[in-house]
C-alpha positions in Angstrom: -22.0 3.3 18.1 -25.2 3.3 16.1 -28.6 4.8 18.1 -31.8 4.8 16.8 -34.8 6.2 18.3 -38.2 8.0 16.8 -39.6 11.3 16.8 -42.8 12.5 17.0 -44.0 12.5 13.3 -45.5 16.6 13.6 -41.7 17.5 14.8 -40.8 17.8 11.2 -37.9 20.4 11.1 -36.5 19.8 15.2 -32.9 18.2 15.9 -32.3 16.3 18.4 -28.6 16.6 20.3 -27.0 13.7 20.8 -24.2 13.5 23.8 -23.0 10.8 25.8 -20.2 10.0 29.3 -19.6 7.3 30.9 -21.5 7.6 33.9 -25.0 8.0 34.1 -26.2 11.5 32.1 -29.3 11.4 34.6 -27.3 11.4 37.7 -24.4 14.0 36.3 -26.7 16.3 34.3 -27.5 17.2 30.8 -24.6 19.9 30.9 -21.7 17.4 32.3 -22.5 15.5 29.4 -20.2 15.4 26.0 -21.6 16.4 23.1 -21.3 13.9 20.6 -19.3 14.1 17.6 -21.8 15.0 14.9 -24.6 15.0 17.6 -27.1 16.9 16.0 -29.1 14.6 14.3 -32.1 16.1 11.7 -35.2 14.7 10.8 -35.0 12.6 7.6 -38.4 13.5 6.2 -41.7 14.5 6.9 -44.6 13.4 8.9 -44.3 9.6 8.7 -40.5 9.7 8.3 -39.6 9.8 11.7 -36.6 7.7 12.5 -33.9 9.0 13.5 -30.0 7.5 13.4 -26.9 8.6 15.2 -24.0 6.9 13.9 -20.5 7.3 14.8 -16.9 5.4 15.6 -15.3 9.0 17.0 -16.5 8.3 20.2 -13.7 7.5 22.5 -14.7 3.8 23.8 -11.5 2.6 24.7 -11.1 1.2 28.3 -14.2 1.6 29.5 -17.3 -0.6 30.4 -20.2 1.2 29.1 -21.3 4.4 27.3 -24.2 6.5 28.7 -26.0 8.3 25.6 -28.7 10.7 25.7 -31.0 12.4 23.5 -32.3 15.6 23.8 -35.1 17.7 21.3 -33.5 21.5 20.4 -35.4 23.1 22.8 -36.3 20.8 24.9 -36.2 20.3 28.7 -36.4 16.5 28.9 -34.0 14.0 27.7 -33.9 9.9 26.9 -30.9 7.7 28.2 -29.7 4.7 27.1 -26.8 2.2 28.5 -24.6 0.8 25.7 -22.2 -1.9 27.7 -18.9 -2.6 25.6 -17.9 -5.1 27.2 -18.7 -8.9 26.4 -19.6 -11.2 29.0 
């Protein structure tokens, strides 16, 4: 699974927490939620270098229709979402 979202570009020295389950994170909660191996994702660089990247195959995919990943900044109360369907149709 590869992810890639931005950050806001003042943000310069925040992680973000990556975890993921395979139901929605939104309807389950930030706490039912898996954190993700090597989840914590910091900023690249300063100011304009504000892409971030999770990348991993330890997630464990196997028999399941979609992955549910969200994103979280340290500290923050509010998190992003995103469906990742594994299967092809």
């Amino acid at each position: 699974v590869i992810v890639c979202w931005n950050r806001h570009k003042d943000e310069n020295g925040v992680a973000h927490e990556v975890r993921y389950g395979f139901t929605s994170v939104h309807a389950t909660g930030w706490a039912s939620a898996t954190p993700a191996p090597g989840g914590t994702v910091m900023p690249p660089g300063w100011q304009g270098y504000n892409m971030m990247v999770y990348d991993s195959t330890a997630l464990p995919l196997a028999g399941n229709t979609a992955v549910y990943i969200a994103i979280k900044p340290q500290n923050s109360s509010v998190f992003s979402e995103i469906r990742v369907d594994l299967t092809l149709d």
